[in-house]
N, C-alpha and C positions, 0 to 999 in steps of 0.2 A: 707234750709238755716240753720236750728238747728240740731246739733250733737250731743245727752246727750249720752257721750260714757263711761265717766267717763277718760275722759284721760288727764285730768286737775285737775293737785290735790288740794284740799282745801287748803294749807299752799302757794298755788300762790294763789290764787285769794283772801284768806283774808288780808294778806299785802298789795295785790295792792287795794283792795278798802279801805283799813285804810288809804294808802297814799292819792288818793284821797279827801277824809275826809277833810285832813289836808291843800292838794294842791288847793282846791276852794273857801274856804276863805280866805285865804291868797291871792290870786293872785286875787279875787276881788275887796279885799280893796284895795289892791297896782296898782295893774294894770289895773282894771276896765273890764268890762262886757265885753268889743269889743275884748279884750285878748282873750277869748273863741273862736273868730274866725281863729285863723289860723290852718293852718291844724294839726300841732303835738298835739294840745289841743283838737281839736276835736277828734282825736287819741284815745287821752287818754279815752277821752270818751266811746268811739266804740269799745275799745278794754275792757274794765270792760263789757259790755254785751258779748262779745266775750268770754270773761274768764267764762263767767256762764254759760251760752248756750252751752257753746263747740261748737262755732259756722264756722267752717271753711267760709264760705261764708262772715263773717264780717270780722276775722282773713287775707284773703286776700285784702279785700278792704282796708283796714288800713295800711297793708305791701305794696300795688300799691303807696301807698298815702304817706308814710316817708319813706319809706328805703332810697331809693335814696337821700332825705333831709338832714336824721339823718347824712347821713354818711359823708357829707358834713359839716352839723353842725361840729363832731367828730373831722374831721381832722382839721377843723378850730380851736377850743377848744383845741384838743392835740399839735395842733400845737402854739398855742401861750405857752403853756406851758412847749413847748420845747426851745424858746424863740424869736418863729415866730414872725409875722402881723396877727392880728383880722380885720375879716368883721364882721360875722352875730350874732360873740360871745365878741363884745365889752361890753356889758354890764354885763358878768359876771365876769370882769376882774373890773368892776365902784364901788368901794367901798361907792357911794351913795347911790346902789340897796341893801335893807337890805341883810345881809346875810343869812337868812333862803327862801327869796325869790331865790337867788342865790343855794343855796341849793337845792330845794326844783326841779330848771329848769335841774339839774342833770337825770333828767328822761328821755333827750333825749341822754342821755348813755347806757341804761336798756332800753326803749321804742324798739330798733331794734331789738335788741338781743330777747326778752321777744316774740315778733312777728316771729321770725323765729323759733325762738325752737317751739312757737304753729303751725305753718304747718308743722315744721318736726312731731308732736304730729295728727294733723287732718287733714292734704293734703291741697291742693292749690287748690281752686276753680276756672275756669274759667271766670266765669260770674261777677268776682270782676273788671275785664278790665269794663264793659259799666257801671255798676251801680256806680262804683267810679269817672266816667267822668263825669255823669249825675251830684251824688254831690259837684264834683269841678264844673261846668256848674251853678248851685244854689250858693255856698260857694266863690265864685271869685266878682260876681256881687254885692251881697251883700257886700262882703269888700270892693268893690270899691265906693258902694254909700251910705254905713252909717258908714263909720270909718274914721278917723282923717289922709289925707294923708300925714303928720310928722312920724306916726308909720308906715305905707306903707306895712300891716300887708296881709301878702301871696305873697308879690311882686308888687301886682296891679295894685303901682303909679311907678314902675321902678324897676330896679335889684339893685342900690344902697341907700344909704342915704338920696338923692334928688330924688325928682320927673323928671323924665325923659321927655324929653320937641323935642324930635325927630318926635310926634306924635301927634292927640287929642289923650287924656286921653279913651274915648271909645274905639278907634280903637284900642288902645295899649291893652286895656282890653278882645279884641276879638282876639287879635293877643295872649295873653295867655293860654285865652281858647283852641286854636290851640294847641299850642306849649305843654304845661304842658301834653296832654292825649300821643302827638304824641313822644315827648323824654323823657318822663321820665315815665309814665305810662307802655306804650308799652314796649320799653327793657325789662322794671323791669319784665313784662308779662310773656314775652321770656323765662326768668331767671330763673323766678320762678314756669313756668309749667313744665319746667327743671328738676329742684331739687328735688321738693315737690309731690309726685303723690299720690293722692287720695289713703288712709289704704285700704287694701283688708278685707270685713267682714269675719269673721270668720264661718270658714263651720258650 
């Protein structure tokens, strides 16, 4: 799982953990503890060990778990600000949300990108496909039974705004478990066993 190859330079990894620092206080007092559960925040998380470790094996599990997200977030974001419709990025447009919190959620700009340049850097591990389902498997349940379904924080209580009312609320909740490993997980798998091939060590 750990790679100390040195192939992650110190001038990433000590801005990203300085932002850090600055990004978990702030989104506690504002946004409260359950905030830490969605997946880009656990991200963030998994990826500052990733950055110290040189860890290719957490490096992919992170990239299974937003690429596909971020970039969805992105287009939503760029596209309002090309003078689209917002879904997911209404609130960084809410001039109620401070602006340094709003600032500060700019990381899922930098969070994709920072993830792909580290498996072009440490390779793509395979084994991120079952160990990332397993923590979505833990990580969905939880949000569904101790978070606020107003925030509907990983999707749990529906895809929109409102709680979606198509289903009980459990079964909807197993129906993502399904869904999340088998379309969005998987491709991304596809994609990125692709791309990224495990460095050849040196003779």
């Amino acid at each position: 799982m750990i790679c100390r190859t040195g192939l992650i330079p110190l001038w990433v990894k000590l801005p990203y953990t300085v932002f850090l620092c600055v990004l978990v206080p702030v989104y506690w007092i504002w946004l409260g503890p359950a905030n830490f559960l969605w997946a880009s925040d656990i991200a963030l998380f998994i990826t500052l060990a990733a950055l110290w470790l040189e860890s290719r094996f957490l490096a992919s599990m992170m990239t299974l778990a937003v690429l596909l997200p971020e970039l969805l977030w992105n287009v939503d974001f760029f596209g309002r600000l090309l003078g689209g419709d917002v879904l997911a990025t209404a609130y960084m447009f809410d001039r109620e949300t401070p602006l340094l919190v709003r600032g500060l959620s700019l990381f899922h700009v930098v969070l994709p990108v920072l993830l792909l340049w580290m498996l072009f850097r440490l390779g793509y591990d395979k084994r991120a496909l079952p160990a990332q389902t397993l923590l979505a498997w833990i990580v969905l349940p939880i949000s569904y039974w101790f978070t606020d379904p107003a925030r509907n924080i990983n999707g749990v209580f529906g895809l929109g705004q409102s709680p979606q009312e198509l289903m009980p609320g459990a079964w909807y909740l197993l129906l993502m478990m399904v869904l999340i490993p088998l379309l969005v997980y998987l491709p991304t798998h596809w994609l990125l066993q692709r791309l990224f091939k495990r460095p050849e060590r040196p003779a």
